[in-house]
C-alpha positions in Angstrom: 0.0 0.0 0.0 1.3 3.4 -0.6 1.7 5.8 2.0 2.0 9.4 2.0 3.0 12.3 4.0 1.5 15.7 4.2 2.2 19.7 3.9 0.7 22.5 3.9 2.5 25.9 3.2 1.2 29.3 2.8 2.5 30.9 -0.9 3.8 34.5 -0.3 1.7 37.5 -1.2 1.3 37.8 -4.9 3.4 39.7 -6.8 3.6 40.0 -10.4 6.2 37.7 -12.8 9.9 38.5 -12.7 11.9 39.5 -15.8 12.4 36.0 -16.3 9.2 34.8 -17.6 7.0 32.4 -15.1 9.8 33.3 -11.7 7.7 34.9 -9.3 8.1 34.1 -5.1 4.9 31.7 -5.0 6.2 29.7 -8.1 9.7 29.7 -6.9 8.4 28.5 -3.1 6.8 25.5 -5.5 9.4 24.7 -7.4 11.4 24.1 -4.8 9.1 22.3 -2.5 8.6 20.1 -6.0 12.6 19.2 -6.5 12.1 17.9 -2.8 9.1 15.4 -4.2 6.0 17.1 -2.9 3.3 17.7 -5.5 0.5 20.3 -5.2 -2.9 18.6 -4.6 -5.3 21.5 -3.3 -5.4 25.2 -3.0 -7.5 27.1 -0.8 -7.7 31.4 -0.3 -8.3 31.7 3.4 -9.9 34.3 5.1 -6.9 36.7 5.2 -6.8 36.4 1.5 -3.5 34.2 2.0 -3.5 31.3 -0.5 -2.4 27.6 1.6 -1.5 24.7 -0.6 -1.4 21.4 0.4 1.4 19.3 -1.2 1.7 15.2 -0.8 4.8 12.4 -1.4 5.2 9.0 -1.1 6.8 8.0 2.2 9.7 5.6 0.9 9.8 2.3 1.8 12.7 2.4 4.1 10.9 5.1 6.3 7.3 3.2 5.7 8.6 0.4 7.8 10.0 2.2 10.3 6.5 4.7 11.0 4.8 1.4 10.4 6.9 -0.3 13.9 6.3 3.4 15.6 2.9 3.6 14.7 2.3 -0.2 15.7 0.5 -0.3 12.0 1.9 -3.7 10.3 2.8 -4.9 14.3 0.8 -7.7 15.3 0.0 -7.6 19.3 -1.4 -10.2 21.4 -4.0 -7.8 22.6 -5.6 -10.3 25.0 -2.5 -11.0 26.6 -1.7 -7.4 27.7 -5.5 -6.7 28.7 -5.1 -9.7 31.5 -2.0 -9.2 32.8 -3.2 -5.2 33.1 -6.6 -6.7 35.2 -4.4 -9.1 37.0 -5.6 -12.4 35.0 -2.3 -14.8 35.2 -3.6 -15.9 31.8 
């Protein structure tokens, strides 16, 4: 299953294109939010008139495992076990 991990940044006020067509602070902030593998997936003007955009990536593998043992997701506890001992059930 593919896991992903979350962020939500807030673009800097507008301000019109560079000399360099398509630069500007907001697409620059994306751009380099992009190199680091997060892709825009919503956009949302908040009440301030700020614009937040929330970016996703695929958690690798390597760190999927490891949130997976943190997490206890993937971990299989013996559930029954640890609710007797906790009521004093030598069982």
């Amino acid at each position: 299953m593919n896991r992903f991990e979350y962020l939500i940044v807030s673009l800097p006020t507008f301000e019109g294109a560079r000399k360099t067509q398509g630069h500007s602070p907001s697409v620059d902030l994306l751009n380099r939010q992009g190199g680091e593998g997060w892709e825009a997936v919503g956009m949302s003007t908040l009440a301030d008139s700020s614009v937040a955009v929330l970016l996703k990536r695929p958690v690798p593998a390597a760190q999927d495992l490891d949130a997976r043992a943190d997490t206890g997701i993937g971990v299989t506890t013996d559930l029954t076990t640890s609710r007797n001992k906790s009521n004093g059930d030598p069982r």
